[in-house]
N, C-alpha and C positions, 0 to 999 in steps of 0.2 A: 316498805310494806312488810309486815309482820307475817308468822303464819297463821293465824288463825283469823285476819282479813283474805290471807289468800283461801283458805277453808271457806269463808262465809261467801266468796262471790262462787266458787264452785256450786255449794249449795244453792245457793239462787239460782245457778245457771238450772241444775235441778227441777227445783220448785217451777220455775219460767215452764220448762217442757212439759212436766207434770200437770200443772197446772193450763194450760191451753190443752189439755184432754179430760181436763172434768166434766161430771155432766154426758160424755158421749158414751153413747151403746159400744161395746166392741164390734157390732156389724160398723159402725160408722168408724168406727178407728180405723179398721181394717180401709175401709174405702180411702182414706185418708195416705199418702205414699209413705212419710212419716212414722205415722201410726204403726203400717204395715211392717215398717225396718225396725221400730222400738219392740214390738211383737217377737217378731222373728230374733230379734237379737236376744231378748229376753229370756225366747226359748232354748238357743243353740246355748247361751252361757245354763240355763238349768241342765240341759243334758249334757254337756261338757262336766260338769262339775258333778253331776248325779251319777254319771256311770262311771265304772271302774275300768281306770288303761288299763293296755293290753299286759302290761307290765303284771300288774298285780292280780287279773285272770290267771296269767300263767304262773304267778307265786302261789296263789288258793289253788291252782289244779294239783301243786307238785306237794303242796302240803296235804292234802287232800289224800293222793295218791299215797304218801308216805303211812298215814294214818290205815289207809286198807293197810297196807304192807305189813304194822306192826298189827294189825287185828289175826292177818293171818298166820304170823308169827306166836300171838296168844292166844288158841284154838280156846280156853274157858271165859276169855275175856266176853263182855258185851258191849253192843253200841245203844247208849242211851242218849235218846235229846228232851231236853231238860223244856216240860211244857209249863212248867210251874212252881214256884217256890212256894212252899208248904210255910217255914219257917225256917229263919237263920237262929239257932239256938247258940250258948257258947261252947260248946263241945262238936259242933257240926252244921250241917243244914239237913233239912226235910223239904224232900219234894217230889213234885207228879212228874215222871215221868214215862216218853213211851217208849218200850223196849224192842230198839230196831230188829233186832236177830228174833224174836217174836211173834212182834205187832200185836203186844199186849200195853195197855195201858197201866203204870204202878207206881206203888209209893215206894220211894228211894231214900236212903241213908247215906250221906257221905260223913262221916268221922271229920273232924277236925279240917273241914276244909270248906269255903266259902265258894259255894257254885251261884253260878248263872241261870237265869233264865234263858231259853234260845239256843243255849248252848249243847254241841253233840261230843259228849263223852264214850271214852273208852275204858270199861271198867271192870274188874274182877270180882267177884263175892259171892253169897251164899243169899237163897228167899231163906223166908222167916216171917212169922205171924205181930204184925205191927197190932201190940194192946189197945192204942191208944183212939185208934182210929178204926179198928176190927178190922185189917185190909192184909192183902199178900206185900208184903214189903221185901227190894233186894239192899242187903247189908253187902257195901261197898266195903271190899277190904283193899284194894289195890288198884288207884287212878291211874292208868297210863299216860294218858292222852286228853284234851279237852279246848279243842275248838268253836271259835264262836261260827255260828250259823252262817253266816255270809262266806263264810269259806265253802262250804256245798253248792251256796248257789253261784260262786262266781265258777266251780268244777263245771258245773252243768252250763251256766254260759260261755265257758272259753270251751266247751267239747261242743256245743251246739252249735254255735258260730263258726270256729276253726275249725271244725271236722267234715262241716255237710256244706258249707264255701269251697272248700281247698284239694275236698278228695279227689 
C-alpha cells in the first residue's frame, strides 16, 4: 500500500465522522457524547495553538522591557505605533501614526526605511509642516528600535497573568 492510499483512507476516516454530523444543530452535537469530545477537542487544539507559551510571554516581556530601557537611555527619542501606512514611496514610507510620549495622532516620515503597520517604534527627529497633506508631520532622523505589536501585548499578558497569580 502506497502513500497516498494510506492518505486517502485517513481522509475518509475523516469525511466518515464529518459526515455523520451534518445537518445537526450544535445544541444536538453537543447532546451527542461524540459530538461533545470533537468540540471540546476542537477547542483545546484552537487555544493551544492560539495562545502564546509561557516561553515566548517571557521573551516579549524582556524585549519589551529592554525597549523602555533604551527609551530611557534616549531622553529625545519617541514612542510611535505605527496606525497606518500612508504610502511606501522609494526613498521612505509615509504614515499615521500616534505619538505615545503625546497622545497626539500624526503624520510620520521614516527616510529610507520600510515600516509596518501595527508596529511600535522608537524614534528620534524633528516636526515639521507636511505640504502635501497641510498636516504637523515628525521627520524621523534616527530609528532605534521597532517592534511589532504583539510583543506589548504578550508584556501585559505575562505581567497580568504571572504577577496577580504568583504575588
Amino acid at each position: 500500500m502506497n502513500f497516498l492510499q494510506k492518505k486517502g483512507e485517513r481522509l475518509q476516516v475523516v469525511d466518515d465522522i464529518v459526515g455523520s454530523f451534518k445537518g445537526i444543530g450544535l445544541s444536538e452535537l453537543i447532546s451527542y457524547p461524540t459530538g461533545f469530545y470533537l468540540l471540546g477537542g476542537l477547542l483545546f487544539l484552537y487555544l493551544l495553538f492560539k495562545s502564546p507559551s509561557k516561553r515566548t510571554l517571557r521573551r516579549d516581556s524582556e524585549r519589551w522591557e529592554k525597549f523602555l530601557e533604551l527609551r530611557s537611555n534616549a531622553l529625545s527619542s519617541r514612542i510611535l505605533y505605527i496606525k497606518k501606512i500612508r504610502q511606501y514611496a522609494q526613498t521612505g514610507t509615509k504614515a499615521i501614526v500616534a505619538d505615545l510620549s503625546s497622545g497626539k495622532i500624526i503624520g510620520a516620515w521614516f527616510p529610507d526605511k520600510r515600516m509596518y503597520s501595527g508596529n511600535i517604534v522608537l524614534a528620534e527627529g524633528d516636526f515639521g509642516h507636511g505640504h502635501h497633506h497641510d498636516e504637523e508631520v515628525f521627520y524621523v532622523s534616527r530609528l532605534h528600535k521597532s517592534l511589532p505589536k504583539a510583543v506589548l501585548k504578550n508584556w501585559e499578558r505575562y505581567h497580568s497573568v504571572y504577577f496577580t497569580c504568583c504575588a
